[in-house]
C-alpha positions, 0 to 999 in steps of 0.5 A, a space after each residue: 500500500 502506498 502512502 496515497 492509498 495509506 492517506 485515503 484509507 484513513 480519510 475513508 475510515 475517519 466518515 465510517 461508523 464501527 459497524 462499517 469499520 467492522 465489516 471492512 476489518 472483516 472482508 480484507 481479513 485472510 483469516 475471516 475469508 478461511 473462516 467463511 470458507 473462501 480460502 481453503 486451508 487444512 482444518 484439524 477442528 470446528 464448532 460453532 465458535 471457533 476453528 484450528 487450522 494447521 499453519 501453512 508456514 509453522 515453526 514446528 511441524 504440526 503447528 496449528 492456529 486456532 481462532 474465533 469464528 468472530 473477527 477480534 484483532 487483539 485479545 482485549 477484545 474478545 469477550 470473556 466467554 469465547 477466551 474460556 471456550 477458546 482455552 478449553 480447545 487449546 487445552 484439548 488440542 495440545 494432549 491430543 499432540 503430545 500423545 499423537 506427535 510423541 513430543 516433549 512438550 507444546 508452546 502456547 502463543 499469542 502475537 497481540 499487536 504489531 510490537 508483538 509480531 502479529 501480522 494479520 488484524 485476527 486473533 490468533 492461538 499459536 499451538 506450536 509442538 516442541 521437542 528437546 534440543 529444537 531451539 526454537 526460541 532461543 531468547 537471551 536472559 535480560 536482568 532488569 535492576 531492582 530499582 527499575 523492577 520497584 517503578 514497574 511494580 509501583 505503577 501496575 500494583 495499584 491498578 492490578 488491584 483495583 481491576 481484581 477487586 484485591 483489598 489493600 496490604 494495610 487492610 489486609 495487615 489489620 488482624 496482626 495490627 490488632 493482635 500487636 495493639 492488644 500486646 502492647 496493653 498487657 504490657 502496660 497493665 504488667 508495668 502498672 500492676 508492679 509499680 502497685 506492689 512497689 508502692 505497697 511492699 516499700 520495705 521489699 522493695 528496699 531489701 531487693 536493692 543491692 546498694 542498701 543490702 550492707 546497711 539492712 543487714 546492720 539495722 537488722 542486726 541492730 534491732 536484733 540485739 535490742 529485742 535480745 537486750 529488752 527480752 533480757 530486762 523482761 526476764 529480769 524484771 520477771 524473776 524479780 517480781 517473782 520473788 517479790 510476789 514469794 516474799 509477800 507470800 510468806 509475809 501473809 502465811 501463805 505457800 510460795 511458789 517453791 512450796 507448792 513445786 515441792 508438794 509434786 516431787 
């Protein structure tokens, strides 16, 4: 096509409605002409909404195209449930490979857009057969750098997760922001219940002390003798009111306490 024709088309396209740009998508489009059955080609399978042809330049023998009956250039376009059937077709055309061609495995291959080598405006299924050792797709490794790998993610993250309907990382971290909350205020009732107990036991609490462990054990020695020194005064205090209370005895004819001992021997 020349760049006059080129020019004409678009200005043709421009005064077109959608259901006319359709229609003529469809009548230059080689695979709708297959389709419809105006170019032969070798078909492997049919229904009602779909057709797998083999591919008449393939990359391995037995490579096959499999395509929707309705014209759809990219896959964006077509609808969720002719992706399904088309799906399920793939999925059955490529055991039938394995056990019929006896190969080690199968490529499943969408060229959607030009950048991507689709060379005819039909959405198109590649099944390609592969055997060990082909080199068919023989790609250099890329490393993309983390930093670059972070941008990418930012940018498609938050639309990924609104096309999905997947819930916020925060929302979904809410449970265990719970669980370390409720941590945090055991923690603080623990602090509060031993300060308490500080407050009521202060003697405790100045025994636990390692500084004043010397000086406790001096106060208590201290105390120690001075109950010894007043049990001591006590004691005297006793035997001399014993003795007094003996002689008062006597004074007034009655037994003293000796007296009364020596009835029992």
């Amino acid at each position: 096509m020349t760049a006059e024709q080129r020019k004409q088309l678009e200005e043709k396209l421009k005064n077109m409605s959608p259901e006319e740009i359709a229609e003529l998508q469809r009548q230059q489009c080689i695979f709708c002409q297959i389709i419809k059955g105006k170019i032969p080609a070798k078909k492997i399978f049919e229904d009602e909404h779909s057709l797998a042809i083999l591919d008449i330049n393939p990359a391995t023998k037995g490579h096959l195209l499999i395509m929707p009956k309705e014209h759809y250039a990219i896959m964006p376009q077509v609808p969720e449930q002719e992706i399904t059937h088309l799906s399920l077709v793939t999925r059955t055309l490529s055991q039938l490979l394995l056990r019929v061609l006896r190969i080690g495995g199968t490529n499943v291959f969408i060229a959607n857009g030009a950048a991507a080598g689709q060379k005819a405006q039909h959405f198109i299924i590649h099944l390609i057969p592969r055997k060990e050792g082909d080199n068919l797709f023989d790609l250099q490794e890329k490393l993309i750098a983390e930093e670059m790998q972070k941008k990418i993610k930012s940018v498609l993250q938050g639309r990924v997760d609104s096309l999905f309907g997947v819930e916020k990382q925060t929302t979904l971290a809410e449970p265990q922001k719970e669980v370390v909350e409720k941590d945090l205020e055991m923690e603080e009732e623990d602090e509060v219940v031993e300060k308490n107990k500080k407050k009521d036991n202060p003697q405790d609490n100045k025994k636990k002390d390692p500084a004043d462990a010397g000086n406790l054990d001096k106060k208590d020695a201290t105390e120690d003798a001075e109950e010894t020194k007043d049990e001591s005064e006590d004691s005297k205090k006793s035997e001399k009111q014993e003795k007094q209370d003996n002689e008062d005895n006597e004074d007034e004819g009655g037994a003293s306490l000796d007296d009364i001992a020596n009835l029992f021997k």
